[in-house]
C-alpha positions as MATLAB code, in Angstrom:
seq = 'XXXXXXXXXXXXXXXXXXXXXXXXXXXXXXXXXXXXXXXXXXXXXXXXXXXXXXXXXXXXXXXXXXXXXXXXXXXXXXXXXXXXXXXXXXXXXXXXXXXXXXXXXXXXXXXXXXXXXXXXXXXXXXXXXXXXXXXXXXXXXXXXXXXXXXXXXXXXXXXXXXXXXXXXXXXXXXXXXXXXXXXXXXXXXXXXXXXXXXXXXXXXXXXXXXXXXXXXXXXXXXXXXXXXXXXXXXXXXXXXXXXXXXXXXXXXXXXXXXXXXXXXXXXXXXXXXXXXXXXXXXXXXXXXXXXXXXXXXXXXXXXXXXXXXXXXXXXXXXXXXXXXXXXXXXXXXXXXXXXXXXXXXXXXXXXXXXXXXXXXXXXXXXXXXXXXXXXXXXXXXXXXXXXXXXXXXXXXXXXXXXXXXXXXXXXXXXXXXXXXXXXXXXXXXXXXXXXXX';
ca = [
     -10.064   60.909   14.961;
     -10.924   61.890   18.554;
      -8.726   64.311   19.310;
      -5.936   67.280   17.584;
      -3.481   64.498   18.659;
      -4.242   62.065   16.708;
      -5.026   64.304   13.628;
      -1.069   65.232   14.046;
      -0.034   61.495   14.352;
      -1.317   60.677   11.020;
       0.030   63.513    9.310;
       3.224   62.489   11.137;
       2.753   59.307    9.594;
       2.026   60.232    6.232;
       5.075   62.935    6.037;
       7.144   59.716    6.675;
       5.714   57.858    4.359;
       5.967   60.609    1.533;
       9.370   62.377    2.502;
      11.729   59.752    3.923;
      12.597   58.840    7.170;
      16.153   61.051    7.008;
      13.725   64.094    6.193;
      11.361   63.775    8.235;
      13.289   63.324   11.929;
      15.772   66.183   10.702;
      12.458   69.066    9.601;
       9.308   67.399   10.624;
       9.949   65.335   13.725;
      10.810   68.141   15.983;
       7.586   70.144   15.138;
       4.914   70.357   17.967;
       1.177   71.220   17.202;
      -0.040   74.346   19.332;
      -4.056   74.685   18.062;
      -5.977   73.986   15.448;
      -9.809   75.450   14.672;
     -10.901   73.509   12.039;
      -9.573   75.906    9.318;
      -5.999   76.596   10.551;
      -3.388   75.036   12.119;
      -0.481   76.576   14.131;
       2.725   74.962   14.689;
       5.563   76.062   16.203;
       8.970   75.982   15.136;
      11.961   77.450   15.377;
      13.452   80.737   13.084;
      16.121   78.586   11.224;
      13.489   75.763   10.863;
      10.714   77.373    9.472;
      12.925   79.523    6.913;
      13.787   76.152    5.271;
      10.258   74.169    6.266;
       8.813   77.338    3.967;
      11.430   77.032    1.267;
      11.618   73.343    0.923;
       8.512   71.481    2.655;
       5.439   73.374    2.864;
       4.134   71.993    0.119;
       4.437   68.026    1.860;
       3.344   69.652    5.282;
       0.017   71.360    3.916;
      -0.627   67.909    1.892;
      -0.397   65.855    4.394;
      -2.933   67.671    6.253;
      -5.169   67.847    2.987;
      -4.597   63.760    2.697;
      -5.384   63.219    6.219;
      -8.690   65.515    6.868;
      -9.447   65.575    3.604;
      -9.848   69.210    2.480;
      -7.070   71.936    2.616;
      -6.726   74.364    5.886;
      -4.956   76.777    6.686;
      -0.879   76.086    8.306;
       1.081   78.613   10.039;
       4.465   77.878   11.462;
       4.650   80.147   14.788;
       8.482   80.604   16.624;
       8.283   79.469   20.131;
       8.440   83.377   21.521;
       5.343   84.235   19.467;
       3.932   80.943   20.648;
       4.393   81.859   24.346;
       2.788   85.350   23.409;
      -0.105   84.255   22.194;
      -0.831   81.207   24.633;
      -2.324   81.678   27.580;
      -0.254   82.701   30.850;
       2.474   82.564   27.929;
       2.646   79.151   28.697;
       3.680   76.995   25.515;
       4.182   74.121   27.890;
       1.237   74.153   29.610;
      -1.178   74.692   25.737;
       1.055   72.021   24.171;
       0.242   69.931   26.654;
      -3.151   70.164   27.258;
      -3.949   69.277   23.468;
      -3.220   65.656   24.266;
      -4.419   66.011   28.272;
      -7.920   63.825   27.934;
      -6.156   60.933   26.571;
      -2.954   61.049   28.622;
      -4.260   59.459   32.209;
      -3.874   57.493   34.680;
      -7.473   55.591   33.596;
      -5.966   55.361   29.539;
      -2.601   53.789   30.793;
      -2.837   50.001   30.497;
      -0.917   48.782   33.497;
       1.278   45.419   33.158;
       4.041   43.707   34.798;
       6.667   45.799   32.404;
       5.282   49.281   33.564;
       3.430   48.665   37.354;
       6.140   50.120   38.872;
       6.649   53.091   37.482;
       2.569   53.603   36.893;
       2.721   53.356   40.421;
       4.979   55.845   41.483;
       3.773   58.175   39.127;
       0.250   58.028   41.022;
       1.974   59.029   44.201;
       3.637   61.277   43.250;
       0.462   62.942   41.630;
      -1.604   62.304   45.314;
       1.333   64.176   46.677;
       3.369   66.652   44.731;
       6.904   67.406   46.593;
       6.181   65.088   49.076;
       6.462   61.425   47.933;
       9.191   60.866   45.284;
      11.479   63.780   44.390;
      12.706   63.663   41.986;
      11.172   60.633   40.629;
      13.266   59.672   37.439;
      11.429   56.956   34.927;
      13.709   55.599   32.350;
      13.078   53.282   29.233;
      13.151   52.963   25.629;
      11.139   55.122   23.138;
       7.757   54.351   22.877;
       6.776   52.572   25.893;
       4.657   55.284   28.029;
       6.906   57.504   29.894;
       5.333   60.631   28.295;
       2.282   59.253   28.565;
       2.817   59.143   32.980;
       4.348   62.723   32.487;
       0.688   63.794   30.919;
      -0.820   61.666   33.797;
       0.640   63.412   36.211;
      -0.042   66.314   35.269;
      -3.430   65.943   34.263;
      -3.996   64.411   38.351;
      -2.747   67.506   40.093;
      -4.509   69.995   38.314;
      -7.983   67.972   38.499;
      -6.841   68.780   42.205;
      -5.518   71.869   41.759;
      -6.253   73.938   38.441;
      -3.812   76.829   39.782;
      -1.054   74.489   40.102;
       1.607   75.729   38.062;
       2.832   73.170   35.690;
       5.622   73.141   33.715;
       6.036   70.171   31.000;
       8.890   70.367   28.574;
      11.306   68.393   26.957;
      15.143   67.891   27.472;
      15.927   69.817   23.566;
      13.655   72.421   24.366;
      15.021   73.187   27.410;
      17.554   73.328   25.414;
      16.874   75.735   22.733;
      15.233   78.116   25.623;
      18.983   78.248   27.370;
      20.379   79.132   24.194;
      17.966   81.919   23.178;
      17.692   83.565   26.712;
      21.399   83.623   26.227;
      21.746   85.437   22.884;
      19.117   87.800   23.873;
      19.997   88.427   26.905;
      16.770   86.698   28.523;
      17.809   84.693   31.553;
      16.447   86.092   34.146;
      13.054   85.791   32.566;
      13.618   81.893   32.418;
      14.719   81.736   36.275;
      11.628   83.354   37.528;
       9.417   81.053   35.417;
      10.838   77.267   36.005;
      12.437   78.087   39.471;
       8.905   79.246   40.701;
       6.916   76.624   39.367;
       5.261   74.017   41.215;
       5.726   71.130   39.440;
       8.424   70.853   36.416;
       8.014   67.689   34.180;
      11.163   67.424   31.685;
      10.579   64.701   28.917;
      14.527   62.904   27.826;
      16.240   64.865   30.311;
      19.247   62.714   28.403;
      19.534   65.587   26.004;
      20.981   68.317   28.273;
      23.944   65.857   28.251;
      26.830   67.644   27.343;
      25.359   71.214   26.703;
      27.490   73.252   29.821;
      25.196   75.929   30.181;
      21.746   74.506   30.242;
      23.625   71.633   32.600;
      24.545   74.687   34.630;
      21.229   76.426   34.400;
      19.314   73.385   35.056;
      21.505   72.297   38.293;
      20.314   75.450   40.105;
      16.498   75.135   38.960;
      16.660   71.537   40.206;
      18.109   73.452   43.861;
      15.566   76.420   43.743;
      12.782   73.265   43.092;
      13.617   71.050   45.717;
      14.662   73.269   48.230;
      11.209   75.121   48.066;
       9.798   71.191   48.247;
       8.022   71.581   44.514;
       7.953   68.374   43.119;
      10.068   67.031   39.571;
      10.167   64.378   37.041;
      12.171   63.692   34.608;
      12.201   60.614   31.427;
      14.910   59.578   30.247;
      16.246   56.323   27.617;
      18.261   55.133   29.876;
      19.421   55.628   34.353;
      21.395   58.700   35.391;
      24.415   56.945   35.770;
      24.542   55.655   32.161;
      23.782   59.030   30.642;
      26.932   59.864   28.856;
      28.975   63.396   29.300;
      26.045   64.729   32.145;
      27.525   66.802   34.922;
      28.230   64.389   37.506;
      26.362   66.679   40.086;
      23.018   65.973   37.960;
      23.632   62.732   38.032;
      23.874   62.628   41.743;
      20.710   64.564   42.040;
      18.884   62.635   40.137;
      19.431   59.769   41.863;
      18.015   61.640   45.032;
      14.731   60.256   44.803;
      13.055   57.240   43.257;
      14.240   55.590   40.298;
      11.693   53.499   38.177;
      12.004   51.567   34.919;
       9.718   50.729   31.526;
      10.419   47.723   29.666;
       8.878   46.540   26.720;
       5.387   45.014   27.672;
       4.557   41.035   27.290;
       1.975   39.713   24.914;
      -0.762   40.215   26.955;
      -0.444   43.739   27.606;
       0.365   44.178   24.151;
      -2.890   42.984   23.483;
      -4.883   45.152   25.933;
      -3.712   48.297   24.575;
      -4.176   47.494   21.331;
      -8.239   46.461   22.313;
      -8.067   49.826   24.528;
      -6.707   51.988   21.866;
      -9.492   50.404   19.389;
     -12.546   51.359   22.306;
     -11.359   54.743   22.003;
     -11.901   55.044   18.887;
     -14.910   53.243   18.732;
     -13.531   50.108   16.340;
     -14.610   47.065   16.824;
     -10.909   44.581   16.320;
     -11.549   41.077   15.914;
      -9.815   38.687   17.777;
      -7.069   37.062   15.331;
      -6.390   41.106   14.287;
      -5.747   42.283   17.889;
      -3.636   38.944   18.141;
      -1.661   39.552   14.682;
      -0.882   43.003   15.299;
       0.430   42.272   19.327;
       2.464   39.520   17.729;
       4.182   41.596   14.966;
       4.942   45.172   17.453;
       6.767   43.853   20.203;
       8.747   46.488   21.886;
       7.159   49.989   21.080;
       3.568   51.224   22.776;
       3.382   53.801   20.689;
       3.803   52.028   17.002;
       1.282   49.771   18.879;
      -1.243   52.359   19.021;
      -0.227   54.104   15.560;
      -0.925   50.771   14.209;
      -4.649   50.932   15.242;
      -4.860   54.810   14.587;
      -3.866   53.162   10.585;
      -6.368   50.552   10.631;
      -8.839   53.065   11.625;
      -8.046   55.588    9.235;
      -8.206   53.039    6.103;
     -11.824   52.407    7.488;
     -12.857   55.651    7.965;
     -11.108   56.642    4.359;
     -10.986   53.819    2.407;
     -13.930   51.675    3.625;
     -12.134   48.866    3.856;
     -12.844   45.434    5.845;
     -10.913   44.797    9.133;
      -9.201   41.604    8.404;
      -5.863   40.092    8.647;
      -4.888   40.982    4.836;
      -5.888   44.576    5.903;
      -3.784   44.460    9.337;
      -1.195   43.400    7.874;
      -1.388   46.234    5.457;
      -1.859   48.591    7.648;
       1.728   47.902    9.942;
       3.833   47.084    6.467;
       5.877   50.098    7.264;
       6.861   49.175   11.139;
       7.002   45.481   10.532;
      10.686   45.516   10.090;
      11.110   47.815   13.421;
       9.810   44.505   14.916;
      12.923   42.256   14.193;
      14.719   41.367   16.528;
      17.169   44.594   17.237;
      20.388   42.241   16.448;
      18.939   41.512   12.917;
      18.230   45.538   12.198;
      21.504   46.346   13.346;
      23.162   44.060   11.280;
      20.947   45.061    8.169;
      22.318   48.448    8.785;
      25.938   47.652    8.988;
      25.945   45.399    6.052;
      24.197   47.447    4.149;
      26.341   50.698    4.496;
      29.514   48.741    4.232;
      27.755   47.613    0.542;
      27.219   50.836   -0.440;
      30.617   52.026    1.009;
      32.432   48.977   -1.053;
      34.349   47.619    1.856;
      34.241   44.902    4.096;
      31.603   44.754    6.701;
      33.810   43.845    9.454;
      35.794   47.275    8.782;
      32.695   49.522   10.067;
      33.339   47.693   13.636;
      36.752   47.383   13.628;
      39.722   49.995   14.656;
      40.640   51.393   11.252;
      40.528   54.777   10.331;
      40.904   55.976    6.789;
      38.310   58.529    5.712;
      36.294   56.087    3.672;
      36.036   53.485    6.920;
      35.296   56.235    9.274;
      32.675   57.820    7.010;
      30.778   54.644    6.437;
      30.972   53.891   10.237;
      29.637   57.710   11.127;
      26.851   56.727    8.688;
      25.605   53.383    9.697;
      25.982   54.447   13.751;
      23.805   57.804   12.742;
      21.054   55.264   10.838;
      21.390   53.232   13.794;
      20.833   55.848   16.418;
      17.707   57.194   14.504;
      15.741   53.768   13.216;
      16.129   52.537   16.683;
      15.251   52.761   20.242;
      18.795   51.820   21.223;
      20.451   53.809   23.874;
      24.542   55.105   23.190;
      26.128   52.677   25.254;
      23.986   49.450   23.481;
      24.951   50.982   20.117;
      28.428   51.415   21.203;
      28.337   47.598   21.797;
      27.631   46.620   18.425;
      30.609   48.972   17.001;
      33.446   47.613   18.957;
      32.303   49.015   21.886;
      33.360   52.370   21.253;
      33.320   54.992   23.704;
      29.747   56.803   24.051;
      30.698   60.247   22.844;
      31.492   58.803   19.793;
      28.633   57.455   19.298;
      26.801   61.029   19.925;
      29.351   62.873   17.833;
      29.185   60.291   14.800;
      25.181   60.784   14.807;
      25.353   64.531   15.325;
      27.784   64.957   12.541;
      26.267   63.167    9.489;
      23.207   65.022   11.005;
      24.559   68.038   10.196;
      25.744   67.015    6.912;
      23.150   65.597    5.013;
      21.281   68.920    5.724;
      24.380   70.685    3.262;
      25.519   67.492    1.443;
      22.258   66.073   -0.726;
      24.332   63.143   -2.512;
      25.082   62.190    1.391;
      21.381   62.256    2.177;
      20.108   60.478   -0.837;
      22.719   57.787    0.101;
      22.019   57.868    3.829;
      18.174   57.415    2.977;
      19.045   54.832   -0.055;
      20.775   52.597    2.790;
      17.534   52.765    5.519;
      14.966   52.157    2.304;
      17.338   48.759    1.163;
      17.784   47.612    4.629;
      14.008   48.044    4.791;
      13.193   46.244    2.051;
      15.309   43.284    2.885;
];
């Protein structure tokens, strides 16, 4: 493993593997790795979180460590406040950040015809903070670099500048931070940190959708920013104007600047970072592998690289012989994230309207009783999380339904699978037979 990064992306992996996919976006997925000395590792989480992680899942979190490294450390889940106390310029951002920082550059990023674009504008915005794109707004599906340019970025302007003051967070977080500086009364601690920074870098700025108060909070940073000439970017899965329920004055805003897609990269890119993921590792891919693997992983950079991360873990642990038996192997778990979207999506809806007992054509169509509606909230939540689809393409394949519904369908059988355990056995039955099929 070459970095803390990639020690946390296979323990990622194998807390998926081990705990469900349901599980492990709703407790696991949200977790972000602060340090790690060889003997412990910190992580922070929030109150409610860890209450629950330490009920319910330490056990699976401290064994997948164990499976991954090999012998048992030491895990300590830190809240965000005591991680910003004990970081450095109380800076979670900024130490979160810097874990990943060597591999996260403009040199690492392997530049194609889906991703020149925005590659390039990141680079000039880096040569000139506040200056050349502001904001500059990069949108595209999951997995396909933007937080990688964010890192870039970054890392550029403080091999510059080390005193720059950088900010990198994501759109929940900033989240979460608007909420607690509320309830305790915090707020004007917040406005002297992000409207005085000089650079602020928010990762799926989609997420602030809808929330009044950050929206609020975050239209007058975005002012305070600009108006001083600091520079921001923001990611996001889709443009401003198709971001559902955000303040219309964001929107406007962040269409100020530049805005610059990601698409899913061609074959031959594929290919490339798959060989320049392998370098850094130091494995040696043969030919038909790096071919196999690019052919399989189509739309998502990052299962890409996890795919190579795999292959190099079962020869580090296992011993075993890179070949196309062991490739194949080692992506058995993504393969089906690789069919064609329509196909997954239609897995999912048939599926759910199995286990539901009615007819699939109800989940999409207008009806309303409690058991149609409850089998539709289910199959648009599995939807939303198995996929990189944005609200309005999911809303396409359920009638077209307005957008909020898609959000509020998700965000409710969220909520209820974390009370209702005969819901979440179900929910997780559905994604493991559409799977398997």
């Amino acid at each position: 493993m070459e970095s803390v990064m990639d020690m946390w992306e296979l323990v990622r992996q194998h807390l998926k593997a081990n705990v469900g996919e349901v599980i492990f976006d709703i407790w696991f997925k949200p977790l972000n790795i602060l340090s790690f000395d060889g003997t412990k590792v910190e992580i922070a989480v929030s109150n409610f979180m860890k209450k629950i992680i330490e009920q319910q899942f330490y056990g699976e979190l401290k064994g997948a460590f164990k499976a991954v490294l090999g012998f048992d450390i030491g895990v300590e889940l830190i809240d965000p406040e005591e991680a910003a106390a004990k970081a450095q310029k109380n800076d979670e951002e900024k130490t979160s950040a810097t874990l990943s920082i060597e591999q996260n550059t403009f040199e690492t990023f392997v530049v194609g015809p889906s991703n020149r674009f925005a590659h390039a504008a990141a680079q000039a915005v880096a040569a000139a903070p506040g200056v050349a794109y502001n904001p500059l707004f990069i949108y595209g599906n999951s997995g396909l670099g933007k937080t990688h340019l964010l890192r870039a970025i970054s890392t550029a302007i403080l091999a510059k500048n080390p005193d720059a003051d950088i900010i990198f967070t994501r759109g929940e977080e900033f989240v979460n931070l608007i909420v607690t500086g509320i309830n305790k009364g915090k707020m004007s601690e917040i406005h002297e940190k992000y409207r005085n920074c000089d650079v602020l870098l928010v990762d799926d700025i989609q997420f602030i959708a809808g929330k009044n108060s950050t929206q609020e909070e975050f239209f007058h940073t975005f002012n305070a920013l600009t108006q001083a000439g600091k520079q921001i970017v923001l990611t996001s899965d889709s443009t401003p104007k198709d971001i559902e329920v955000l303040d219309d004055r964001l929107k406007n805003r962040f269409e100020w600047g530049l805005i610059a897609d990601i698409q899913p990269p061609d074959i031959e890119t594929r290919m490339a970072i798959i060989q320049r993921k392998a370098q850094t590792l130091g494995l040696q891919l043969p030919d038909d592998v790096v071919q196999f693997v690019a052919e399989k992983i189509r739309s998502n950079i990052r299962q890409l690289e996890g795919a190579v991360k795999k292959i190099n873990a079962l020869v580090n642990i296992e011993g075993a012989a890179i070949n196309l038996a062991m490739a194949q192997n080692a992506i058995k778990d993504i393969m089906n994230d690789s069919r064609p979207v329509e196909v997954i999506v239609n897995k999912i809806i048939s599926e759910t309207a199995r286990t539901y007992g009615i007819p699939q054509s109800d989940i999409i169509s207008k009806k309303k009783d409690a058991k149609t509606a409850k089998a539709r909230q289910v199959a648009i939540y599995i939807v939303r999380t198995t996929t990189d689809l944005t609200q309005k393409q999911i809303s396409e394949f359920f009638g077209n339904r307005d957008r909020t519904t898609i959000l509020y369908s998700a965000d409710l059988i969220a909520q209820e699978i974390q009370k209702d355990s005969a819901l979440k056995r179900t929910v997780e039955n559905i994604i493991k037979n559409t799977k398997d099929q």
